[in-house]
C-alpha positions as CSV (number, residue, x, y, z in Angstrom):
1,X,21.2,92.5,-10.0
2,X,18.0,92.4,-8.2
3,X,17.3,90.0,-5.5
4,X,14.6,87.9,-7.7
5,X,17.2,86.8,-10.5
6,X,19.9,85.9,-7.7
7,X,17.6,83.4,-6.8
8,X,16.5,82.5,-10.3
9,X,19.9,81.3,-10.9
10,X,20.5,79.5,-7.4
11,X,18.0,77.5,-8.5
12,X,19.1,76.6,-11.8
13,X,22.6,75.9,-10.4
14,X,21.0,73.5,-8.1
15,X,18.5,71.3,-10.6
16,X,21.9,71.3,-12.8
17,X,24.2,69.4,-9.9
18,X,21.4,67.6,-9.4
19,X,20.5,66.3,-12.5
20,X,24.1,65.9,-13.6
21,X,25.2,64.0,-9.8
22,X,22.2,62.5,-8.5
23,X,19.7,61.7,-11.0
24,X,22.3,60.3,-13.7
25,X,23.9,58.1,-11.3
26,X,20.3,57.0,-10.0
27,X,18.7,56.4,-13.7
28,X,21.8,54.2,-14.3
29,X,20.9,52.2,-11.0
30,X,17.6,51.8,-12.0
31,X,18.5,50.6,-15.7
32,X,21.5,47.9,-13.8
33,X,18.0,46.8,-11.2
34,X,16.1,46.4,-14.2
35,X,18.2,44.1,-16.3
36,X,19.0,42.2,-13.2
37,X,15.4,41.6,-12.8
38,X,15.1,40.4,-16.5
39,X,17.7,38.3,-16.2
40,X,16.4,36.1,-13.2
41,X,13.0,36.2,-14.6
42,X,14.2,34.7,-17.8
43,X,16.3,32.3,-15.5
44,X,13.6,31.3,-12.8
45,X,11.5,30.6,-16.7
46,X,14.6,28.4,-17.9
47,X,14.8,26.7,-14.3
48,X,10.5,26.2,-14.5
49,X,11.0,24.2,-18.1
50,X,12.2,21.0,-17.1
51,X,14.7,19.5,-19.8
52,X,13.4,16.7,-22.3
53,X,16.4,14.6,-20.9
54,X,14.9,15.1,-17.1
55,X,11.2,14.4,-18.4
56,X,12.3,11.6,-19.8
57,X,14.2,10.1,-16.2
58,X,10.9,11.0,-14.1
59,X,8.8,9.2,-16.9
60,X,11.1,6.3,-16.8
61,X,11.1,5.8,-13.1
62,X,7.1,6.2,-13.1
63,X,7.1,3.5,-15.8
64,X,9.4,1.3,-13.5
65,X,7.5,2.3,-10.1
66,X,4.3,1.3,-12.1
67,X,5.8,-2.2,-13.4
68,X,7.0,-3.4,-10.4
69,X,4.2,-3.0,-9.0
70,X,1.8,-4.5,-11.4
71,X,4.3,-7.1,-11.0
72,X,3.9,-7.5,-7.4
73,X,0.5,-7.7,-7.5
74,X,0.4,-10.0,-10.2
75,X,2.7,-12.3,-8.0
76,X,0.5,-12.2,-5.3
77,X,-2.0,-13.3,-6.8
78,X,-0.9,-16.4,-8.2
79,X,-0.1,-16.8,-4.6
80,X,-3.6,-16.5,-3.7
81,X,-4.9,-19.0,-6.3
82,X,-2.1,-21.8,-5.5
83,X,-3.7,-21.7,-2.2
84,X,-6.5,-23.6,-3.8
85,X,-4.3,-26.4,-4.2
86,X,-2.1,-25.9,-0.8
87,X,-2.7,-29.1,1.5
88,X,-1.9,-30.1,5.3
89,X,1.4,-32.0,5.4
90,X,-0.1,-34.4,8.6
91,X,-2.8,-35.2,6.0
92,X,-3.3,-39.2,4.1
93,X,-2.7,-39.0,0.1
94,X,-6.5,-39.5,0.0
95,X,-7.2,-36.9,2.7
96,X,-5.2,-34.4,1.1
97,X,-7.3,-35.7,-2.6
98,X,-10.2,-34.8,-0.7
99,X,-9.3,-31.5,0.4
100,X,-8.4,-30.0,-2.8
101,X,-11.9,-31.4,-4.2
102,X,-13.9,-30.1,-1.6
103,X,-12.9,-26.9,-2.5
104,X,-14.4,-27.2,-5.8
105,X,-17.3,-29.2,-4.2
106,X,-18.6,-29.0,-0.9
107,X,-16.8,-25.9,0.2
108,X,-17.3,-24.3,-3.3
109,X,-19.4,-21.9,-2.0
110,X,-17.1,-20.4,0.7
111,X,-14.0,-20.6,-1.0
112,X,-14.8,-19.2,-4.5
113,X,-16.1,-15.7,-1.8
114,X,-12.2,-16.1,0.0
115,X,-11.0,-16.5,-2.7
116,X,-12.6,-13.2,-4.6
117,X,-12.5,-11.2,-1.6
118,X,-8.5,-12.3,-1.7
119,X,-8.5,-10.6,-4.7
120,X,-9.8,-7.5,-4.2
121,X,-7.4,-6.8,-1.2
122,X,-4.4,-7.5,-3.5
123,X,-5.6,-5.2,-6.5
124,X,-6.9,-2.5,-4.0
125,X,-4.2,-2.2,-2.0
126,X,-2.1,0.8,-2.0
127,X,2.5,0.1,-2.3
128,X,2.4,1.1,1.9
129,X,-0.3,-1.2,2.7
130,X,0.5,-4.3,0.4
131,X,-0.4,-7.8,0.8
132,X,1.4,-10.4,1.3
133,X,0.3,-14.3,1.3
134,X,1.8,-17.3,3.6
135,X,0.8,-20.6,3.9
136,X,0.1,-23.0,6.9
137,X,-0.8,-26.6,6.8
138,X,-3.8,-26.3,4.1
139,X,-4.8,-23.0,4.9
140,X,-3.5,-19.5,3.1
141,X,-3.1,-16.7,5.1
142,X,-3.7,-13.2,2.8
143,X,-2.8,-10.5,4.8
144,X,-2.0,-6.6,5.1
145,X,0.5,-5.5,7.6
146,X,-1.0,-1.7,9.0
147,X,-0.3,-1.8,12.4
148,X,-3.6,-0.7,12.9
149,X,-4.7,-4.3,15.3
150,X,-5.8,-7.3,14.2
151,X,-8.7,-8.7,12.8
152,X,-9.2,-11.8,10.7
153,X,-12.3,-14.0,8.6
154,X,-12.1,-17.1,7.4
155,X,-13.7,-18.3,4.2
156,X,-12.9,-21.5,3.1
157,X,-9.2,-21.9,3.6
158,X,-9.0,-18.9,3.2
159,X,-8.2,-16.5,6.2
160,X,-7.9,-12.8,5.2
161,X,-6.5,-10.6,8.1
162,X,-4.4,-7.6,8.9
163,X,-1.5,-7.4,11.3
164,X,-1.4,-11.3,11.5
165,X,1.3,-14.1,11.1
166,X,0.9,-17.8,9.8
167,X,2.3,-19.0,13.0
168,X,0.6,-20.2,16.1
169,X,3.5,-20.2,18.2
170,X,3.2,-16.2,17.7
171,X,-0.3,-15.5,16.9
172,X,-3.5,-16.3,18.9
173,X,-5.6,-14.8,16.4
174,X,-4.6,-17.0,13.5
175,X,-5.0,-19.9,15.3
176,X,-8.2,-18.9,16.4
177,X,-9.5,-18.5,12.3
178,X,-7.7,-22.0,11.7
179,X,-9.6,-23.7,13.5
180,X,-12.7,-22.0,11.0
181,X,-10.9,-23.7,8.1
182,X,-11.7,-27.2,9.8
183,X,-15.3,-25.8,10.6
184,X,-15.3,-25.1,6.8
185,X,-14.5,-28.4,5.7
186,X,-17.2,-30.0,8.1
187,X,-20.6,-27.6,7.1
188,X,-19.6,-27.4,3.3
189,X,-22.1,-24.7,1.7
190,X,-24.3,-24.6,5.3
191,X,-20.4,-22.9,6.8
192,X,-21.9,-19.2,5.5
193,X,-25.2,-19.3,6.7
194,X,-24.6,-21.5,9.9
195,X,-21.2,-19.6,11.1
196,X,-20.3,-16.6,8.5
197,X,-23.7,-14.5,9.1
198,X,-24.2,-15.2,12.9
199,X,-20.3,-14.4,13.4
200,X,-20.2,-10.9,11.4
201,X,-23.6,-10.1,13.3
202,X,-22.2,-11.2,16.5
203,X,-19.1,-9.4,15.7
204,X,-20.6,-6.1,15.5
205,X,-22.3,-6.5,19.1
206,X,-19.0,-7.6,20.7
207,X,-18.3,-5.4,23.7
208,X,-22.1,-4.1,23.8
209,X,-24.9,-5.1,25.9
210,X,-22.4,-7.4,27.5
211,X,-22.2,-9.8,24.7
212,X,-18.5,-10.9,24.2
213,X,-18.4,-12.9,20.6
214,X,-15.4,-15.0,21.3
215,X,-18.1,-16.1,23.8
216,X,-20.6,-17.7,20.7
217,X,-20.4,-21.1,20.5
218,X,-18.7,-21.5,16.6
219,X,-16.0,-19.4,18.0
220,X,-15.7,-21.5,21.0
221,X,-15.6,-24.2,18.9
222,X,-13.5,-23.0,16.6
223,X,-10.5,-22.5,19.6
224,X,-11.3,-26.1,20.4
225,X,-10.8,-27.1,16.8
226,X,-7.6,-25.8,16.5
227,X,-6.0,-26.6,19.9
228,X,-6.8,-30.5,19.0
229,X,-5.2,-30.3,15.9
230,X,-2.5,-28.9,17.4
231,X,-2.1,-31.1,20.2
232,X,-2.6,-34.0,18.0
233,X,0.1,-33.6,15.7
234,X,2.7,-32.8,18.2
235,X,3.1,-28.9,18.0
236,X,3.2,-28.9,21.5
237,X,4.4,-24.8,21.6
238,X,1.6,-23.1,19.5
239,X,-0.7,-25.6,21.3
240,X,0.4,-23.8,25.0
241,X,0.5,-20.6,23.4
242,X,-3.1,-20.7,22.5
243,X,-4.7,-17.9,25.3
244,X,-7.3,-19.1,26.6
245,X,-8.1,-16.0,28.3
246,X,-9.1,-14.2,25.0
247,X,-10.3,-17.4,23.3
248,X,-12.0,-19.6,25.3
249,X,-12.9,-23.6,25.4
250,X,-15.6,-23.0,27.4
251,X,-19.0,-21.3,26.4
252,X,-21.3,-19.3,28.5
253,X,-23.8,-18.4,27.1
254,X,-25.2,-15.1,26.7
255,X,-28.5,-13.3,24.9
256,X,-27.0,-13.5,22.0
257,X,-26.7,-17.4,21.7
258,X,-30.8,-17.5,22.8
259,X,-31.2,-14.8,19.6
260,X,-29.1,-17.0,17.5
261,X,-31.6,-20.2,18.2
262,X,-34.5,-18.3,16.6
263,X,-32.1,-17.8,13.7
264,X,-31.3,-21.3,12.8
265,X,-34.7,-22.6,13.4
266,X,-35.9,-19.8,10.7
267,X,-33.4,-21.6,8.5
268,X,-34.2,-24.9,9.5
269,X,-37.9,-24.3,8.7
270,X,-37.1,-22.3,5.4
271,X,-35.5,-25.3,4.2
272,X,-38.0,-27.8,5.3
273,X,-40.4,-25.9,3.7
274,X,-38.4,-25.8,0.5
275,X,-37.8,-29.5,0.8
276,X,-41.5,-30.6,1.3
């Protein structure tokens, strides 16, 4: 046999033990890695569908989540509005007549905005920043807990605020914007024009060109308000707790209060002018 044909038929010999010990056992690998695959495809789809029984749960705890808070919200503001009607306990039957009247009278103005503005922090607030509403002697405390510092308005009896509690035994702040409630009841509709704009202006130049605006003269007086009330009805504890460090009873006067002169007597002679 010539050389050629011997290694014609090595050849064959070899793609036969090949084919019958290597390739079969490999195309049958192939085929078991192939259904395999098909199989946890078809699973990972099954596993991807959620069940109409789990729809159903999620939906139904959405629907809850969504109720409870509707209902929260709803509660607090029924809250808000009773504030309309809250009144000090130190007050006469006649004085507390008057103060629930005012609000719908001489402080109409004021408190209908503190009151709104209430509102819109209740139905804008998100489940981790709600608000919650308290109540001290006449005045209603609507506030949002963020832990991000404090900072408070009054409007009417109305104080909105963040990070504060209705207690002046633990809170400067608050009783710092009580004593804008009693400013509230004294200037009636002039409280926006004579404290609210001047403040919120003199707010944003605290701590710039050396202007301090606990240093301007309503929020002086506002301190002073509060501390008397205090001190007259025998709360003796949030009266001493009162820092007078960060809320004075004493004004110096700064550029501001000479800027704030030119303000009022634009006012003053609008109105005149109106009048006559």
């Amino acid at each position: 046999m010539k050389f050629h044909k011997l290694i014609s038929l090595a050849a064959d010999s070899v793609d036969e033990y090949v084919f019958e010990y290597a390739a079969v056992p490999f195309s049958r690998y192939a085929g078991n890695v192939a259904e395999a695959v098909r199989k946890s495809s078809v699973a990972d789809k099954r596993d991807s569908i959620p069940s109409a029984p789990s729809v159903a749960v999620r939906s139904l705890r959405s629907a809850s989540r969504s109720r409870a808070d509707y209902g929260e919200k709803v509660s607090t503001a029924f809250k808000i509005d009773m504030g309309l009607l809250k009144t000090d306990s130190n007050q006469s039957f006649l004085g507390k007549v008057w103060t629930i009247a005012s609000r719908f009278t001489w402080e109409r103005s004021a408190t209908a905005i503190g009151n709104g503005y209430s509102h819109l922090r209740n139905i804008f607030s998100d489940k981790n920043e709600s608000v919650n509403v308290d109540y001290y002697h006449g005045a209603t405390l609507v506030n949002k807990n963020t832990s991000k510092g404090e900072w408070g308005m009054t409007l009417g009896p109305y104080i909105n605020g963040m990070d504060m509690e209705a207690d002046p035994a633990k809170d400067a702040m608050f009783t710092h914007e009580y004593g804008h409630t009693k400013q509230s009841k004294i200037f009636g509709h002039a409280y926006l024009s004579a404290v609210g704009v001047p403040s919120i202006i003199g707010a944003g130049f605290h701590k710039k060109l050396g202007h301090d605006h606990h240093n301007e003269w309503y929020e002086v007086w506002a301190n002073n308000l509060s501390d008397n009330y205090l001190s007259d009805n025998g709360y003796l504890a949030e009266a001493e707790s009162f820092e007078k460090s960060t809320y004075p009873s004493v004004q110096n006067p700064d550029w501001y209060f000479y800027s704030s002169i030119a303000y009022y007597a634009g006012h003053l002679s609008t109105f005149l002018i109106f009048l006559f």
